[in-house]
Backbone bond lengths (Angstrom), bond angles and torsions (degrees), N, CA, C in turn:
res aa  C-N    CA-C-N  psi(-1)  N-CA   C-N-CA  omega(-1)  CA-C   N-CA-C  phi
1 X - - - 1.456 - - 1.517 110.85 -
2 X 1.226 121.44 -33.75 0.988 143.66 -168.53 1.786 109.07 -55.76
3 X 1.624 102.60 -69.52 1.348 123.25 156.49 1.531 118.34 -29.17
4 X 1.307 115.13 -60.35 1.474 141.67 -164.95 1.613 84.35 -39.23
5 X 1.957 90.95 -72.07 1.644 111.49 -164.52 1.609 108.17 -32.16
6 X 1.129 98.36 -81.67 1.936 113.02 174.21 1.083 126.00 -35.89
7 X 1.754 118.68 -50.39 1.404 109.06 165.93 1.506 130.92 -52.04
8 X 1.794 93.02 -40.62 1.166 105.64 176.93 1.831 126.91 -61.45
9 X 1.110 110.36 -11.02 1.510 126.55 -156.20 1.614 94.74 -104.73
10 X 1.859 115.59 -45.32 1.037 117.55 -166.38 1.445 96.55 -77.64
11 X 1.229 139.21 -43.54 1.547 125.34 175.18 1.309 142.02 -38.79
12 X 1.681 87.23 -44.97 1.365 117.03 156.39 1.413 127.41 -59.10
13 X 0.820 95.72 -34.91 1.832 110.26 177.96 1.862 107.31 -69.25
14 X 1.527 108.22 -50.53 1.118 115.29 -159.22 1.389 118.70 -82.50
15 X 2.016 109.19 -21.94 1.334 119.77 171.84 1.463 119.83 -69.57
16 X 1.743 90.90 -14.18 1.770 94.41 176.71 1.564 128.69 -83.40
17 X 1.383 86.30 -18.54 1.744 104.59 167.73 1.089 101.82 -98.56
18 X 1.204 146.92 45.26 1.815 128.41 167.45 1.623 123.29 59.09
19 X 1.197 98.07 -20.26 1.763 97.92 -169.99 1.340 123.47 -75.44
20 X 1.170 129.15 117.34 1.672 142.73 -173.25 1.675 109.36 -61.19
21 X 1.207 129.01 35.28 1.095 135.73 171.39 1.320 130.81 -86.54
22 X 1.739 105.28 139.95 1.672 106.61 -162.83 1.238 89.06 -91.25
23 X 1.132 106.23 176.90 1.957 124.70 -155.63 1.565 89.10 -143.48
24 X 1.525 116.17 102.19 1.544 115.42 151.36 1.190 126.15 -75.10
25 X 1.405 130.22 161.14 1.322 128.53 145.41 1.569 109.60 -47.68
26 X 1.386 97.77 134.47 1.677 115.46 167.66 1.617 102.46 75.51
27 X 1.227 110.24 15.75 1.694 113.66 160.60 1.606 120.73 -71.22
28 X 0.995 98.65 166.82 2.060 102.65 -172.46 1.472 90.50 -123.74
29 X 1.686 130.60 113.98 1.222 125.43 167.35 1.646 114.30 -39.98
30 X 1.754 89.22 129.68 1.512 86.84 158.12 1.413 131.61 -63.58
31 X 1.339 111.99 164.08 1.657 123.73 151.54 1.534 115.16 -164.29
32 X 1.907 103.78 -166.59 0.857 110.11 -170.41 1.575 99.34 -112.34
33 X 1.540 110.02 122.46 1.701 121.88 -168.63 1.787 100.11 -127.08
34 X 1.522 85.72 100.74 1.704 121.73 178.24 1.623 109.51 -72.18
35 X 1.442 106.14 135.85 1.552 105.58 -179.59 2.008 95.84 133.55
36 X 1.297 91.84 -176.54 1.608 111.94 168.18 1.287 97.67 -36.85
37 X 1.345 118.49 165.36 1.553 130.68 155.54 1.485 120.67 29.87
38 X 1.473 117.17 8.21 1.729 135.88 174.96 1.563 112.16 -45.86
39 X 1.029 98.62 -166.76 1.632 114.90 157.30 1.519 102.68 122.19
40 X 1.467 108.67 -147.70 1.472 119.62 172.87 1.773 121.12 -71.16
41 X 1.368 99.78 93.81 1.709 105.19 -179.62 1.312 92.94 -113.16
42 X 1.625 78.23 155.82 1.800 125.66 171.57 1.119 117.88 -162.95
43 X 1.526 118.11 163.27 1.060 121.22 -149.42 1.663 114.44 -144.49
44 X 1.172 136.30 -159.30 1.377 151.71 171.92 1.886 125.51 164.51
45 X 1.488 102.26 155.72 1.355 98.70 -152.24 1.403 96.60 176.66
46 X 1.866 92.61 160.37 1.655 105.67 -178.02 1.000 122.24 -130.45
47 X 0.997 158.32 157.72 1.976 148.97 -135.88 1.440 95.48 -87.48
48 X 0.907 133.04 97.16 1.586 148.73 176.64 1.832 114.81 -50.26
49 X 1.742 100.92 -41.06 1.367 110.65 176.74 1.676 116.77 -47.14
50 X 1.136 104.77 -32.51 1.724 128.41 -150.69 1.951 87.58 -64.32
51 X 1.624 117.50 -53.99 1.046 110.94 -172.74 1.212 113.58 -63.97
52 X 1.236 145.78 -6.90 1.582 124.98 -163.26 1.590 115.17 -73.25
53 X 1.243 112.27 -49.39 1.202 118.88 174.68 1.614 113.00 -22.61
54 X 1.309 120.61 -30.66 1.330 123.96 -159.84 1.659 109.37 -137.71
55 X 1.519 114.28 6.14 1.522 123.06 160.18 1.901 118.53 -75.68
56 X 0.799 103.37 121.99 1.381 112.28 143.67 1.369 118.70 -143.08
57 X 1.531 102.71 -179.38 1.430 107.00 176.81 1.181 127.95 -95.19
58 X 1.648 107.83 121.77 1.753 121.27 175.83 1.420 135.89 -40.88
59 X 1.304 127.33 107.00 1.580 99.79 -172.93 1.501 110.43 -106.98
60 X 1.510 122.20 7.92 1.421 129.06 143.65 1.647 115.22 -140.28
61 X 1.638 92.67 168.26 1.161 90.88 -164.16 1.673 140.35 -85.49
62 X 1.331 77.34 4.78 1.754 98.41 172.49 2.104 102.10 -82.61
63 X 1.780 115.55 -26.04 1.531 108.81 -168.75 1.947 74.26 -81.78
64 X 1.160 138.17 -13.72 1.483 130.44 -150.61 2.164 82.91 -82.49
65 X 0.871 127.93 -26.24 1.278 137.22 169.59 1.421 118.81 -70.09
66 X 1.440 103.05 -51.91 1.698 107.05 179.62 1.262 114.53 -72.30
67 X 1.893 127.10 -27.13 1.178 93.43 175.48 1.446 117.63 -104.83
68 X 1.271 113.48 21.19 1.507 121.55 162.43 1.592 116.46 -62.44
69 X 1.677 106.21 -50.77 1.277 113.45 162.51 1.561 122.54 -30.71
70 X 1.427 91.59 -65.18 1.822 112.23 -177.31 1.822 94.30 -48.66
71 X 0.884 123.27 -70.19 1.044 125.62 -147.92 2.034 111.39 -54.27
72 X 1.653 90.99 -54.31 1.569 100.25 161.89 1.737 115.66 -39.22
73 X 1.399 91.66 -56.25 1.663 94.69 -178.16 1.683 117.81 -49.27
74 X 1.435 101.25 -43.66 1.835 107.20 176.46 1.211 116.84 -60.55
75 X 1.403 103.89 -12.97 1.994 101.53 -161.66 1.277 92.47 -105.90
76 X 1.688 126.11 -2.45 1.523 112.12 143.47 1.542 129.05 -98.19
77 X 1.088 105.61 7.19 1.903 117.51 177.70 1.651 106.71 96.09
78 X 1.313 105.73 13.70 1.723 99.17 161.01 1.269 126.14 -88.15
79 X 1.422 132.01 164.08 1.601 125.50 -142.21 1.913 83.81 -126.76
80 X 1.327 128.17 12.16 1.734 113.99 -170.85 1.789 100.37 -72.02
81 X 0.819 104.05 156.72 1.562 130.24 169.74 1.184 131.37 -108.76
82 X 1.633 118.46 167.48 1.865 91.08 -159.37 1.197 89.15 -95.61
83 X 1.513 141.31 -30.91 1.810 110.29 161.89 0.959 128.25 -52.75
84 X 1.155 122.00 -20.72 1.711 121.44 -177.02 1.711 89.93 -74.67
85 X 1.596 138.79 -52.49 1.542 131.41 -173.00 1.541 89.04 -55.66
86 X 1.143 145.67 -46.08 1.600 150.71 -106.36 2.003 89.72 -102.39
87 X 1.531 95.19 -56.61 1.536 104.51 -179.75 1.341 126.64 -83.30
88 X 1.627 89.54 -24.45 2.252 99.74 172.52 1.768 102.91 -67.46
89 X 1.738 120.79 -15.87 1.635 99.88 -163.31 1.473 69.58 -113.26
90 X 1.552 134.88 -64.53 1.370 132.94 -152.44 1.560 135.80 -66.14
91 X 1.428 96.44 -25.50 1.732 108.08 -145.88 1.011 133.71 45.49
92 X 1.148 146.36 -105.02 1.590 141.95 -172.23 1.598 104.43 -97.53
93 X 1.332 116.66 -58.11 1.198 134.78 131.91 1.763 149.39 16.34
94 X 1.305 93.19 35.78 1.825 116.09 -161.73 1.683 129.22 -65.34
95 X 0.886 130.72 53.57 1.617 121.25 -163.00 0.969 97.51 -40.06
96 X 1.300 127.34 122.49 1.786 119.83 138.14 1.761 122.21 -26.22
97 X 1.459 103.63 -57.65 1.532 97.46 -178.23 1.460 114.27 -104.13
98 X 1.643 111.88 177.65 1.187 108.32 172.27 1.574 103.98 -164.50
99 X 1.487 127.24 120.11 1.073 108.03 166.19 1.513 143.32 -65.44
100 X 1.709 119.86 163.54 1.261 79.94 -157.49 2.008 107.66 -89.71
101 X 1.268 111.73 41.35 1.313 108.54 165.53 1.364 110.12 -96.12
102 X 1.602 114.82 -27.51 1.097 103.12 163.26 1.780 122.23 -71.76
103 X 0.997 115.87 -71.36 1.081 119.93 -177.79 2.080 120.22 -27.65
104 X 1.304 106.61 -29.27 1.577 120.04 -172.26 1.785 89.26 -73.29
105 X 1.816 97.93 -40.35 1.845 86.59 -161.12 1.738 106.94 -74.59
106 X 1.506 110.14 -11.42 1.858 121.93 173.28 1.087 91.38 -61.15
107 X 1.449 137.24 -79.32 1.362 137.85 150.00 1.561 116.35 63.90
108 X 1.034 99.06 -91.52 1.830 143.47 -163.69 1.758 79.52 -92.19
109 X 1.476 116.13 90.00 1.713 107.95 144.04 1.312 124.45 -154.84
110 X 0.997 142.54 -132.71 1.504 136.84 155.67 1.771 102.14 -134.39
111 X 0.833 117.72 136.28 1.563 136.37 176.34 1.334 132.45 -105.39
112 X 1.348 129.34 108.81 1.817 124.67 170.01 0.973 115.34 -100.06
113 X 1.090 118.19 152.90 1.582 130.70 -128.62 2.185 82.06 -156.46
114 X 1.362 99.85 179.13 1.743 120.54 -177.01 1.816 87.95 -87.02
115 X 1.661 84.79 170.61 1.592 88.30 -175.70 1.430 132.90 55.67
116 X 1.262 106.04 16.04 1.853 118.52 -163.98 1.932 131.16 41.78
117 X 2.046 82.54 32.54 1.777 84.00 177.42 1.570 92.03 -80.38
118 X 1.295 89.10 171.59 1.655 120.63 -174.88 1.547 116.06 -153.40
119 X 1.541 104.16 121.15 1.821 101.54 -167.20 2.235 88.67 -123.13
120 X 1.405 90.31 132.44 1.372 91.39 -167.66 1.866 83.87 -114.51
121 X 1.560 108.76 130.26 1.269 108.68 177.08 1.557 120.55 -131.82
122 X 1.303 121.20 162.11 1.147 120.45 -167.44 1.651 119.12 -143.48
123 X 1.161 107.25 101.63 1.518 110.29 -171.02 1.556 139.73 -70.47
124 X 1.055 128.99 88.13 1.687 130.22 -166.17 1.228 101.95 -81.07
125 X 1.557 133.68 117.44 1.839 123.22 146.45 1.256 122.36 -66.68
126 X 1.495 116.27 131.64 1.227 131.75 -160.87 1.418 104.70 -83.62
127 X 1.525 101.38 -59.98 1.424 136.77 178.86 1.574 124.09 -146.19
128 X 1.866 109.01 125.94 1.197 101.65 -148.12 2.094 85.76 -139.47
129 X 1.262 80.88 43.32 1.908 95.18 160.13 1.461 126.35 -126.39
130 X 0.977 119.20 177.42 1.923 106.83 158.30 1.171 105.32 -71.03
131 X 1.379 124.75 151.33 1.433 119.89 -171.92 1.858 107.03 -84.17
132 X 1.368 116.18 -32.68 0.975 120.14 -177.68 1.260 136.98 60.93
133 X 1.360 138.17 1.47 1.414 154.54 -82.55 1.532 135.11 -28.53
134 X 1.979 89.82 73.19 1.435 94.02 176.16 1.295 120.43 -69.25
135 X 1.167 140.06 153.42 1.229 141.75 -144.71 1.735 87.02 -115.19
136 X 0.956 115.11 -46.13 2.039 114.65 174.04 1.586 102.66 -75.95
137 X 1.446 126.91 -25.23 1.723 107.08 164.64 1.646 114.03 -72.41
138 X 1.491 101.97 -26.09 1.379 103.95 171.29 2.083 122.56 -65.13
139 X 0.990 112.01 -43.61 0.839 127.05 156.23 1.717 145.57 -46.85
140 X 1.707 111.18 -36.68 1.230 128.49 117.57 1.256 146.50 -11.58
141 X 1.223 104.43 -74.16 1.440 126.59 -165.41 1.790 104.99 -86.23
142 X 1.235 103.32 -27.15 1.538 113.10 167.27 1.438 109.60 -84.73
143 X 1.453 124.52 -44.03 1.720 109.83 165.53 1.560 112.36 -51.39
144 X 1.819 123.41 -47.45 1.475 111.25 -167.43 1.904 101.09 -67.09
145 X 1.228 114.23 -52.87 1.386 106.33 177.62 1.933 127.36 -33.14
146 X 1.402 94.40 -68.58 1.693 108.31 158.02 1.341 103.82 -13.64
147 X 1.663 118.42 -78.33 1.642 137.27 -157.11 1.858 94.91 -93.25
148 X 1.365 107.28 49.24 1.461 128.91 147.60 1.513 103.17 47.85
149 X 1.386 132.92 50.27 1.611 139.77 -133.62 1.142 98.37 -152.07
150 X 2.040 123.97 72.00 1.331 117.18 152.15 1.770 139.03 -16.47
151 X 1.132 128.61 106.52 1.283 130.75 -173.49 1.925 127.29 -70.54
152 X 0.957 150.79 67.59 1.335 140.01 170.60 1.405 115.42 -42.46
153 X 1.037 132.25 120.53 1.307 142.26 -166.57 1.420 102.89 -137.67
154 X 1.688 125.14 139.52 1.328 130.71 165.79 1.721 103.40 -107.82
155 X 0.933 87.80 103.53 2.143 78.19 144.33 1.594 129.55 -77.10
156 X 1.386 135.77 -175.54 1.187 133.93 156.31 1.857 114.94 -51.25
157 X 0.917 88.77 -8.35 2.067 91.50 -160.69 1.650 100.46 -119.08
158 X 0.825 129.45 -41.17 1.436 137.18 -175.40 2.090 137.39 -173.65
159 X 1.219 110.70 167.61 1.539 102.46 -168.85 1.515 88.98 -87.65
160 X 1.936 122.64 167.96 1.437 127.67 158.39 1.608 91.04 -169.25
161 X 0.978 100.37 176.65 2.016 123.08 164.20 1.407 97.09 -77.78
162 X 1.491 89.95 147.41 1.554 119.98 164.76 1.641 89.71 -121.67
163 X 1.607 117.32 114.26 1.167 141.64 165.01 1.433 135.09 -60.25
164 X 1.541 79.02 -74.66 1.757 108.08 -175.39 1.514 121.73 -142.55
165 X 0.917 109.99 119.49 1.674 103.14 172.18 1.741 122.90 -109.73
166 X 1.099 111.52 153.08 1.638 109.25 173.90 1.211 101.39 -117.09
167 X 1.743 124.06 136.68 1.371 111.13 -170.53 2.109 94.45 -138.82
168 X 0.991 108.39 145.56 1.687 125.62 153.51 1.615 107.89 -26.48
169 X 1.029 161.85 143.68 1.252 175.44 168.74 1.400 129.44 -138.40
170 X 1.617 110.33 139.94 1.468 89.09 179.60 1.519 104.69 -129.47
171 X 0.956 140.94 163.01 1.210 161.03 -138.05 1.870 98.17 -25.77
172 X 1.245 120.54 -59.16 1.238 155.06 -162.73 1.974 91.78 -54.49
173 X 1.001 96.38 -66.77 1.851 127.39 -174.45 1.412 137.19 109.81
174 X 1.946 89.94 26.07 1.581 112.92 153.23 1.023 136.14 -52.39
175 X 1.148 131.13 142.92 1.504 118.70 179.71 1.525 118.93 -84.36
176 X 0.723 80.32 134.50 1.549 87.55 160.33 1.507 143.44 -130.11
177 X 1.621 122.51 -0.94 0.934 120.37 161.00 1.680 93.00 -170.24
178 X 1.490 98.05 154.66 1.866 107.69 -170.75 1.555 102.62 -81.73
179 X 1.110 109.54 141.61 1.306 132.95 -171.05 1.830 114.20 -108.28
180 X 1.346 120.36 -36.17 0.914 122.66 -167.01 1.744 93.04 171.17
181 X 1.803 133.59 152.53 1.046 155.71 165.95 1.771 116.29 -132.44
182 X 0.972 107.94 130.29 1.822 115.48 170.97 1.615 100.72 -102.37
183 X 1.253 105.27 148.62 1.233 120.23 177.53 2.101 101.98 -128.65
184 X 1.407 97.81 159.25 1.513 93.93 151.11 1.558 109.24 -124.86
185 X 1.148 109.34 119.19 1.836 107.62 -152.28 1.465 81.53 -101.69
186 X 1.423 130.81 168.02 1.124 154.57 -168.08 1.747 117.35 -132.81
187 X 1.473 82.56 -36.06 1.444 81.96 -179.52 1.924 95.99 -120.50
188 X 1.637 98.04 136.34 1.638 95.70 -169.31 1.349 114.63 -108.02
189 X 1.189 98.97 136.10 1.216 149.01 -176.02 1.564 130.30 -109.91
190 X 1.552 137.14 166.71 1.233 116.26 169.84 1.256 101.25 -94.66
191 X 1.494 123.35 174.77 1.650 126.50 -168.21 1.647 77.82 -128.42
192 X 1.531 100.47 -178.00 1.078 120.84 168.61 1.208 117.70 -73.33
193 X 1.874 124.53 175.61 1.407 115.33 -169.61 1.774 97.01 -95.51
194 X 1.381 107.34 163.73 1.400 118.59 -176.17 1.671 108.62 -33.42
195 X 1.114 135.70 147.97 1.307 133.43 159.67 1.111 131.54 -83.97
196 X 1.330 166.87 163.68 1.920 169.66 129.05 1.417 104.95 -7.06
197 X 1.173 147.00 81.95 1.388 99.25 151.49 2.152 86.09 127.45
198 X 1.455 114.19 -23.99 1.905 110.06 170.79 1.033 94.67 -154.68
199 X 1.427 93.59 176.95 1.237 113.49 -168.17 1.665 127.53 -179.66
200 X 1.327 123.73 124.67 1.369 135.21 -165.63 1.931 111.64 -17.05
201 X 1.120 98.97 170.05 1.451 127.97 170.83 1.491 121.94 -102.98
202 X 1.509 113.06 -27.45 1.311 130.14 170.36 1.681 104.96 89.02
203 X 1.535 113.66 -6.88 1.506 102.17 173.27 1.257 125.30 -50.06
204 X 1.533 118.85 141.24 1.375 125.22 -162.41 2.051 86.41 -62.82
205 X 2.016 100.67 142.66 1.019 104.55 172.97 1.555 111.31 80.02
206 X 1.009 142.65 11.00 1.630 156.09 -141.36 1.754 76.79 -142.05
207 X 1.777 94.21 120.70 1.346 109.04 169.30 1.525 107.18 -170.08
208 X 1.594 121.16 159.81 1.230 119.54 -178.46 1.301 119.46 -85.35
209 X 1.368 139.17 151.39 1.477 109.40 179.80 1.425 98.80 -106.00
210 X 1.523 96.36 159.07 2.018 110.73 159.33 1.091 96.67 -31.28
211 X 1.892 106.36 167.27 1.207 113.39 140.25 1.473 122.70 -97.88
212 X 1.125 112.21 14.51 1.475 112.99 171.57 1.744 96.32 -100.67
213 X 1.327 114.18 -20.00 1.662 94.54 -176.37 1.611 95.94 -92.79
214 X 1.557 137.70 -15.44 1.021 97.24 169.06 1.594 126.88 -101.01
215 X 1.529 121.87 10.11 1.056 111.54 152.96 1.690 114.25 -54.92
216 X 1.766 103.22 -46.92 1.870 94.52 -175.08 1.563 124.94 -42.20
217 X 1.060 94.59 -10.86 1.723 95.03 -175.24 1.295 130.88 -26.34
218 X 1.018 150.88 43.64 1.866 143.92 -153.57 1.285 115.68 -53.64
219 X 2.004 131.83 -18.77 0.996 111.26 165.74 1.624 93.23 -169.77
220 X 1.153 96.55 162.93 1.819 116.66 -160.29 1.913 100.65 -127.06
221 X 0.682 102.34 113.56 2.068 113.33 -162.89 1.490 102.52 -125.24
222 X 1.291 103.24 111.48 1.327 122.36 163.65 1.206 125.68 -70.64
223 X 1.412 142.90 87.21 1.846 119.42 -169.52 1.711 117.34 -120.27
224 X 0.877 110.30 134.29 1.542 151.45 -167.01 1.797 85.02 -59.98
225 X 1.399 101.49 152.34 1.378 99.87 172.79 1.743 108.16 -155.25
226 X 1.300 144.36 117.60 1.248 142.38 -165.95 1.370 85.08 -143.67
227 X 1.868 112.40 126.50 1.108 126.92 -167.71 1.916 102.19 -116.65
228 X 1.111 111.65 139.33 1.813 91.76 -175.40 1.767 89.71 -124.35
């Protein structure tokens, strides 16, 4: 319904400006956002609420991984926890860190959880450069969002979600250059300052990133989720 709403709103939106633009699921109506760095924005994104159930806050950066996991897992209706990821890869046994080659290959496992759930997952890299502001990683990351597709993302410093992005557009409602990214970070940090034109949800962990942290990006992970 949710989709319905938005698509429905963004069409509407877009027939009022003239612009011949298709309207995905999990799109953010365009407009026109006046000020600094303004212009023709749009956006995309995935119901942010869905993760809380399974957010808390990281106090290293290897749990900054586990409860990213958790969180993916909730936003398909599985009940695992990030100790339950923490003790299914570690046992007692906790690294603080983890690179993120390791951490992508944890990724891909099967998980038990209380109540005898079980979330079996499977990790795809999307993008496994700095993003730098490629204009085709941008583009990406706005098709998996669209097709309702939580993001795992590493920086140099730690794992979180890539949510939502607002991106530059051109006539069509391609992107063309990043405008703004939401994260749900786990492990806290400062975000960037408010942007022109959006603005947060207030979910715990819900922050904007730099644009120097989201060029840092080193890799963008798609993961699969089958809950039994």
């Amino acid at each position: 319904m949710r989709n319905l709403v938005v698509a429905a709103s963004a069409v509407a939106l877009c027939a009022a400006l003239g612009h011949p633009i298709a309207v995905l699921a999990g799109s953010v109506p365009c407009r026109e956002v006046y000020g600094t760095g303004g212009g023709y924005v749009c956006g995309a994104d995935v119901e942010s609420r869905l993760f809380d159930a399974a957010f808390s806050p990281a106090q290293t950066q290897t749990a900054s991984w586990a409860v990213s996991m958790a969180m993916i897992i909730a936003y398909s209706g599985g009940e695992i926890t990030q100790n339950d990821i923490l003790s299914s890869v570690f046992g007692t046994q906790v690294p603080p860190t983890l690179s993120s080659s390791q951490a992508i290959g944890y990724s891909t496992h099967s998980f038990s959880g209380a109540h005898n759930a079980v979330a079996d997952t499977v990790a795809s890299v999307l993008l496994s450069a700095p993003l730098k502001g490629s204009r085709g990683a941008l583009r990406a990351i706005a098709g998996q969002l669209q097709a309702d597709t939580p993001l795992l993302v590493f920086t140099s410093r730690n794992a979180m979600l890539l949510t939502r992005i607002y991106y530059h557009a051109d006539l069509f409602g391609h992107p063309t250059a990043l405008y703004a990214a939401v994260v749900r970070d786990p492990f806290a940090q400062a975000g960037a300052v408010p942007t022109t034109g959006v603005k947060l949800d207030g979910y715990p962990g819900q922050r904007f990133m730099t644009e120097a942290e989201y060029d840092d990006i080193q890799s963008v992970v798609q993961v699969s989720v089958k809950n039994h």
